[in-house]
N, C-alpha and C positions, 0 to 999 in steps of 0.2 A: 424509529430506525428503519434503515430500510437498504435496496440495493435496487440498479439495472447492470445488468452484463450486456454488452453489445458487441456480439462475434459475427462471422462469415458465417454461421449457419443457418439453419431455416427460420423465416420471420416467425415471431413469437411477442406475445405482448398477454401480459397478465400480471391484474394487481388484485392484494388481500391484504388483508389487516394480520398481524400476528396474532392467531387465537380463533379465527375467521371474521367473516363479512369481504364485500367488496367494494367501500366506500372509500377508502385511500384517503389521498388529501383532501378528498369533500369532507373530510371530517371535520375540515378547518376552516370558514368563510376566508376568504381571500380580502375582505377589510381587516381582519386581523393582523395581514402581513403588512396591508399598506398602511395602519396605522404605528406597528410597531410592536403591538401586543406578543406577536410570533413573530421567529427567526427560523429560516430554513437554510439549513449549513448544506454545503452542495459537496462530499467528498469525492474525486474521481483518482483511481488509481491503477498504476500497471506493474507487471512484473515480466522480469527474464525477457527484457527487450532485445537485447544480444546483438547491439547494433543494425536493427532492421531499422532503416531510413524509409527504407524504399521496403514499396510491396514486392509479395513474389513474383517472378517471372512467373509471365501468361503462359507457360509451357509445363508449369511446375503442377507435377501428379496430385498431392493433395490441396495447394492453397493457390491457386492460377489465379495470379491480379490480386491478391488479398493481402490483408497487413499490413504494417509499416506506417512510422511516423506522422507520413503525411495526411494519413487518413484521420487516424485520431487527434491530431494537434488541430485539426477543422473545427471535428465534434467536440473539443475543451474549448476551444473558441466561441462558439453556440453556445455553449451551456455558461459559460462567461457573462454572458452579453443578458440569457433570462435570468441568473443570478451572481450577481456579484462575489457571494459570499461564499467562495470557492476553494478547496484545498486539490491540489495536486501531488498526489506521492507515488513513491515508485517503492518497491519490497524487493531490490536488486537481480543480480546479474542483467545489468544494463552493459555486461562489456561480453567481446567475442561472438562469433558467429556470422560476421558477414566479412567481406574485404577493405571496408572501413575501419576494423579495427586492426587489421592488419597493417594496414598503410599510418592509420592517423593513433592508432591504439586506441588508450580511451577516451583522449580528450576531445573528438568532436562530439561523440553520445554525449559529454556533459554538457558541450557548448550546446549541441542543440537543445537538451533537455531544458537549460536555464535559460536559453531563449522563450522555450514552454510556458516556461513562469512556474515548474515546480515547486512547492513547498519545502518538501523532505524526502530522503531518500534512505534507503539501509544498505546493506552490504552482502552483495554473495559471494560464493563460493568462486565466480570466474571473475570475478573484480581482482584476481589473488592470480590470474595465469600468468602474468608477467611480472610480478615481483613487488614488494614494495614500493620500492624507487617507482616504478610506472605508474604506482596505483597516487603517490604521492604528486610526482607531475601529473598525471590527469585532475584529480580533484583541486586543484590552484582552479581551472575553470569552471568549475561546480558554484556560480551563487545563495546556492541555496544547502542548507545543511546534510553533513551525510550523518547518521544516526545508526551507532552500535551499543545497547547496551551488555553484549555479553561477549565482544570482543576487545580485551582490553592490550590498547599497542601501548600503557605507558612508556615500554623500555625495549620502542621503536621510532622506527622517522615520522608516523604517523598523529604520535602522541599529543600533538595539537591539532589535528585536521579533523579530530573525529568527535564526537560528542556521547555522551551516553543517553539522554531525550533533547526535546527541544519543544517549545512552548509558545505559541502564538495565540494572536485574536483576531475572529474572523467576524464580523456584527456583533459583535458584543459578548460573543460565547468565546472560552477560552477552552483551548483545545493543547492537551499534552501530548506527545505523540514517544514511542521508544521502539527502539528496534532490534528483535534478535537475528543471528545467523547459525546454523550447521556448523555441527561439528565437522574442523578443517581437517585433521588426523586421518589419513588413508583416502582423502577424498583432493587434497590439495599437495603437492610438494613441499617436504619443510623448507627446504630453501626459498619458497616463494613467500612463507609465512615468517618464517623468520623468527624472534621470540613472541610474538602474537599469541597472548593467552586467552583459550578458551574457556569461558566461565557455563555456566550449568544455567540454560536458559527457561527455565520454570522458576528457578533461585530466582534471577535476575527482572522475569518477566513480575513479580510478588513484590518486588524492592523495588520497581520502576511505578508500578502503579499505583502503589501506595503514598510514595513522594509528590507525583502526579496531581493524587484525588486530595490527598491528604494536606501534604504541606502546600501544595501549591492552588489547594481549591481548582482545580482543572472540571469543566464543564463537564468535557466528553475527552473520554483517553484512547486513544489507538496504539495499537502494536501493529509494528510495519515487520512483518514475518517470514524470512527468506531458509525455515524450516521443513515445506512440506507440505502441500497440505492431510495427507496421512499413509501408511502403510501399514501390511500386513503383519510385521512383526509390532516389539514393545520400543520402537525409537520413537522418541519426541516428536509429536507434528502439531499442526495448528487444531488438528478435532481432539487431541485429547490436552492440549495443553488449555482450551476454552473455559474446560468446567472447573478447572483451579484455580481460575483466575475468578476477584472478586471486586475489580473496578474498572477493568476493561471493554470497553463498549463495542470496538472493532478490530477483530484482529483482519489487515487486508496481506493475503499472504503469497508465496510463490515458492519456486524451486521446481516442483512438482508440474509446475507447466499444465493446470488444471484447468479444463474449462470444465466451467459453472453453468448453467441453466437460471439459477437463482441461489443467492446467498442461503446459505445452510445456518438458520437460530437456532443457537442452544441456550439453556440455562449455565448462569455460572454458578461458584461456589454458595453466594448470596441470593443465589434462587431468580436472578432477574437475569433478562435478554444480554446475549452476547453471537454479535454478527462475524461470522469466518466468511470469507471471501478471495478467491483468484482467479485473475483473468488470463489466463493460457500461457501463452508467449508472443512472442514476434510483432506488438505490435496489432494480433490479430484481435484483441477483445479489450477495452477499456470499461474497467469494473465502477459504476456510479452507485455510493449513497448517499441518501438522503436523510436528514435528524431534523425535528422540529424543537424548538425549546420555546418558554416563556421570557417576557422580560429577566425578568433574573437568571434565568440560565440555566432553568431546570428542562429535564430533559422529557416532553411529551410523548403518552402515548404510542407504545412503537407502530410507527405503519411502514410495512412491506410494498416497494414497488418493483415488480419483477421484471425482465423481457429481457429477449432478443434478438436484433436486429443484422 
């Protein structure tokens, strides 16, 4: 397992193995990939994009010239092209914050996003500023899944638009992915939510990944985490919901608008690696990891790739 974050801040490049050494992916002769023996799964994912298309104005105090779509959708492209075997996720509020979504609301963040070629997406807190109705018409241009498991719209307009995981194959490794979101109550208008039940997202995170590992033989499981990445009081965030979890391999998360230096491992319940990760906002940092597995789909050796660029 592993991670690169790549923000606006100072260049930075360093890799380790979890536990130490610094031999990385030399651990792995490169005939192994090209014959097939190894699979290397390429995850790259953003959060709290907040309709940043476009970078910041060159005039702008802290991010002059930095950010935005067009940046990163280059660098997904590139890393495309060295590995096919690519997932794209987003950990929400991909809506609000620039005058795109003013004008177009959300539906061209989705149109461009699925032009991206995204995978899977989750749900925040500002996907919820204009109401259901808006968040229903934006997602019609979403090709690719939006993923709540602890937000349940059954007995809203939503109630088919939304999934509780979603389950693909990328070279041969099968990949479950689930997603929770923030409690909406004081943070969101009920009139925007609507009857929009909020389920207890540790519950939910326990009953997603079990299904996942369990009933569905899932490779590698990620939770797409629009919780947090943590605070000083006892709320839910992605550092303490980690170690509870017990088949989770990546939580990639946001709200928090966190930039990361390097993915933070911890152990989970069952004593093995579990990777928490998130890339800032705006556009300004697209979080990469990296998993190597065998033919059959077990999960090798974790290796840590760090940097920042």
């Amino acid at each position: 397992m592993g991670g690169f974050i790549m923000s606006n801040r100072r260049t930075f490049l360093k890799q380790s193995v979890i536990g130490g050494g610094a031999l990385a992916f030399g651990l792995f002769p490169s005939e192994l990939f090209a014959s097939g023996e190894l699979v290397k799964l390429t995850v790259m994912h953003t959060n709290d994009l907040h309709c940043h298309l476009d970078p910041f104005p060159e005039d702008h105090t802290e991010f002059p010239g930095k950010g935005g779509m067009t940046r990163i959708a280059s660098m997904i492209n590139q890393a495309r092209k060295e590995n096919p075997n690519l997932l794209l996720l987003d950990a929400g509020d991909m809506f609000q914050g620039t005058p795109y979504f003013n004008y177009f609301k959300g539906d061209l963040i989705l149109k461009v996003m699925s032009k991206m070629g995204y995978n899977a997406g989750t749900i925040g807190n500002h996907e919820f500023d204009n109401g259901l109705n808006d968040i229903l018409s934006a997602f019609k241009f979403a090709n690719f899944p939006i993923i709540s498991s602890n937000y349940n719209f059954s007995d809203t307009i939503l109630a088919d638009m939304v999934a509780p995981y979603h389950i693909l194959k990328k070279g041969g490794v099968k990949i479950g992915i689930y997603g929770l979101g923030i409690e909406l109550a004081g943070l969101v208008g009920k009139l925007n939510y609507g009857n929009t039940q909020y389920l207890d997202p540790l519950e939910m995170a326990l009953k997603m990944e079990l299904i996942l590992k369990k009933e569905h033989s899932c490779d590698l499981v990620i939770c797409l985490s629009h919780l947090g990445y943590s605070y000083e009081h006892d709320k839910i965030s992605d550092l303490t919901l980690a170690p509870l979890t017990s088949y989770t391999d990546l939580i990639a998360g946001g709200h928090t608008h966190t930039f990361l230096e390097k993915p933070v491992v911890l152990k989970n319940a069952a004593g093995k690696p579990i990777i928490v990760n998130q890339a800032g906002w705006a556009a300004l940092a697209l979080g990469k990891i990296e998993f190597i597995f065998d033919r059959s789909g077990k999960l090798k050796e974790p290796v840590v790739i760090t940097g920042n660029l």
